[in-house]
C-alpha positions as a printed NumPy array, in Angstrom:
array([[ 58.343, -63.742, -10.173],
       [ 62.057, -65.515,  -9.227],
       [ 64.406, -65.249, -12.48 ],
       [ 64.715, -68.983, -11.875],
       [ 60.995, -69.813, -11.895],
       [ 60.398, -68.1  , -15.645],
       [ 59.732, -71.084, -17.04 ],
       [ 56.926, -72.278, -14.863],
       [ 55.422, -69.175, -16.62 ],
       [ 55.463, -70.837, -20.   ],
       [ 52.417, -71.542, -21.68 ],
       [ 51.786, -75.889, -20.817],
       [ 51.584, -76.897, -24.629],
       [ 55.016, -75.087, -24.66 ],
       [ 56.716, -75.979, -22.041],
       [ 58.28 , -79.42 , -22.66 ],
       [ 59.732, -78.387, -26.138],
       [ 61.31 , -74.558, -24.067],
       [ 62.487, -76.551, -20.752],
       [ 64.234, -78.971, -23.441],
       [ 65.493, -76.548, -25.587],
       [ 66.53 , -74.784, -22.125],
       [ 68.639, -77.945, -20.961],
       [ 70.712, -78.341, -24.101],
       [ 72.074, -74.889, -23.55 ],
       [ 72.687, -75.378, -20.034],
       [ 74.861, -78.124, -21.162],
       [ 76.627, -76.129, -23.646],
       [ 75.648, -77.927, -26.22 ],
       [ 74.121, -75.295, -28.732],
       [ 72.37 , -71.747, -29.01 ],
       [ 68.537, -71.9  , -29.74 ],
       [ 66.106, -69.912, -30.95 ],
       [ 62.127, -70.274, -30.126],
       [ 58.79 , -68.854, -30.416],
       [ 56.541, -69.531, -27.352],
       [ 53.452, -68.118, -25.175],
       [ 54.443, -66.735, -22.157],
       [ 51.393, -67.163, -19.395],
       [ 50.725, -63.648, -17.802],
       [ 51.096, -64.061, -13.937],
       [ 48.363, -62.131, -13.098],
       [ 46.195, -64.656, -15.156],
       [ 47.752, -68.034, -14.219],
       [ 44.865, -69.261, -12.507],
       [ 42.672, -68.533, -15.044],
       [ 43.913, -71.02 , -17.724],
       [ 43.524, -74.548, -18.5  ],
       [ 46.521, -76.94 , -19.582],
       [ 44.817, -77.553, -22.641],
       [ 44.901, -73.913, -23.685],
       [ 44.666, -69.82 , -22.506],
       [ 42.734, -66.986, -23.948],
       [ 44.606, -64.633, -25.987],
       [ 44.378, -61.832, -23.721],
       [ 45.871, -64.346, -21.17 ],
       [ 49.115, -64.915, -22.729],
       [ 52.065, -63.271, -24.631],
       [ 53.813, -64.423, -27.827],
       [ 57.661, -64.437, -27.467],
       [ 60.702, -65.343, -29.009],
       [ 63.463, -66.292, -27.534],
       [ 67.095, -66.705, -28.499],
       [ 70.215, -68.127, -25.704],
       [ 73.674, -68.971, -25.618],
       [ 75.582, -70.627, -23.745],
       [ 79.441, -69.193, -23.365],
       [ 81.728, -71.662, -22.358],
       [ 85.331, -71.343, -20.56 ],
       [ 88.002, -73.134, -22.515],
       [ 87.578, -76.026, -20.469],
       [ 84.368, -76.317, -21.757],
       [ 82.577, -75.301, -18.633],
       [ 79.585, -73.248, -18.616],
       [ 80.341, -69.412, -17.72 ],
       [ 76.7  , -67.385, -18.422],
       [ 74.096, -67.743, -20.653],
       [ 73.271, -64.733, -22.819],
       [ 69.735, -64.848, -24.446],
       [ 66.769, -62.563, -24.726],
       [ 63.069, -62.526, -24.615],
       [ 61.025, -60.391, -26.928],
       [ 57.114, -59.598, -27.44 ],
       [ 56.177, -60.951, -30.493],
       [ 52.277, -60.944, -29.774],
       [ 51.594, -58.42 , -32.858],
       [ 53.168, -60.052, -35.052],
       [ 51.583, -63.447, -33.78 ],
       [ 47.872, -61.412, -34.151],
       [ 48.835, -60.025, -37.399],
       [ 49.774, -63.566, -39.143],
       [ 46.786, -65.143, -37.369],
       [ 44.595, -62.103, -39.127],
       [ 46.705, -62.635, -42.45 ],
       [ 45.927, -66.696, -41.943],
       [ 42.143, -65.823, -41.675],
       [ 41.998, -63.549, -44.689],
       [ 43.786, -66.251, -47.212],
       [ 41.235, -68.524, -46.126],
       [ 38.299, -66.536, -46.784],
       [ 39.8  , -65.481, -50.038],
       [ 40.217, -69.141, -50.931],
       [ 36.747, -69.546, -49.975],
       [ 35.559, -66.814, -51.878],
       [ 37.519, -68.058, -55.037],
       [ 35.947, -71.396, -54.458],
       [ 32.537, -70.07 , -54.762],
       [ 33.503, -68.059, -57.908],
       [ 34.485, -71.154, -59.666],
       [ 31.452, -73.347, -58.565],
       [ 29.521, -70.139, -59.499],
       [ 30.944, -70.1  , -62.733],
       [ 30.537, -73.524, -63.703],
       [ 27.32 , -73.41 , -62.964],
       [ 26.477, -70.667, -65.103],
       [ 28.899, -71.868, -68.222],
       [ 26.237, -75.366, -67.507],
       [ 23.131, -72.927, -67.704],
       [ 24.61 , -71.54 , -70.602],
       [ 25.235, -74.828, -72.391],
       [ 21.895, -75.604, -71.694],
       [ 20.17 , -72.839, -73.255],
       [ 22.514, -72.54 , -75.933],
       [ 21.793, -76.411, -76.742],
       [ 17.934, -75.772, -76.416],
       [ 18.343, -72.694, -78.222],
       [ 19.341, -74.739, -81.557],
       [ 16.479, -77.409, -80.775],
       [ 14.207, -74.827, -81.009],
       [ 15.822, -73.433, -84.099],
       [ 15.542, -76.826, -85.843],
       [ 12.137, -77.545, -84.546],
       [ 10.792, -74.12 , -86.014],
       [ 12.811, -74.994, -89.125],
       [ 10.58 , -77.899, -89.316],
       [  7.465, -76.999, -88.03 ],
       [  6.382, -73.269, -88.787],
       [  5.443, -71.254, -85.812],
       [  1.85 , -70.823, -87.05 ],
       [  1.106, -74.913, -86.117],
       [  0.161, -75.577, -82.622],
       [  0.043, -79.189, -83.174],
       [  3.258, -80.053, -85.604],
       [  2.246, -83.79 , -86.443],
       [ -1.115, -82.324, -87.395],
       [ -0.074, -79.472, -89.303],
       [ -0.938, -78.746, -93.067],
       [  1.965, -77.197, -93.808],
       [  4.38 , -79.66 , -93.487]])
């Protein structure tokens, strides 16, 4: 790969915002600082525009400076490029756990209501019962007919 050509190795949902970015500090305008995919070369003809496995690309960051002459003119750029793909994996596992847990928590609640219902419902039958048996003894089979009322 050319130095110059890097960014054609930029992931295509990423490109436009790191060729941007790119241009302002070409113009000495300001320093950035961005996270993008980086396409492995070997696997550039495997992926889509829409989007690449995960084994087919690298998370980076990337931080540049312009330095500037004091005419204003551009001297160098000083940046770097770093691997952040574990931490990418790691926040993407981190992301997936919170959600089940939220999940998990939802079920719990909708569990627990309907139990505290069940409950209600017992515990309201319960004291039917109770005044029924209050009313009518146990020994009548037939309350309206019984001769102890």
């Amino acid at each position: 790969m050319h130095p110059t050509n890097w960014i054609t190795h930029v992931h295509p949902d990423d490109a436009p915002e790191i060729a941007e970015a790119w241009k302002r500090v070409f113009q000495g305008f300001q320093q950035i600082s961005s996270e993008f995919r980086w396409v492995r070369p070997d696997r550039e003809l495997h992926m889509t525009a829409a989007a690449a496995a995960e084994e087919d690309v690298t998370w980076c960051t990337m931080a540049a400076a312009p330095e500037l002459d004091d005419e204003g003119t551009l001297v160098r750029v000083f940046g770097v490029i770093a691997d952040i793909s574990e931490r990418k994996r790691v926040e993407t596992i981190q992301r997936q756990r919170l959600e089940e847990a939220n999940e998990l928590r939802r079920q719990q609640e909708n569990f627990i209501d309907m139990i505290s219902h069940e409950v209600r419902i017992f515990h309201e039958t319960s004291e039917a019962n109770d005044r029924c048996e209050t009313r009518y003894p146990p020994c009548c089979s037939h309350p309206t007919r019984c001769c102890n009322v």
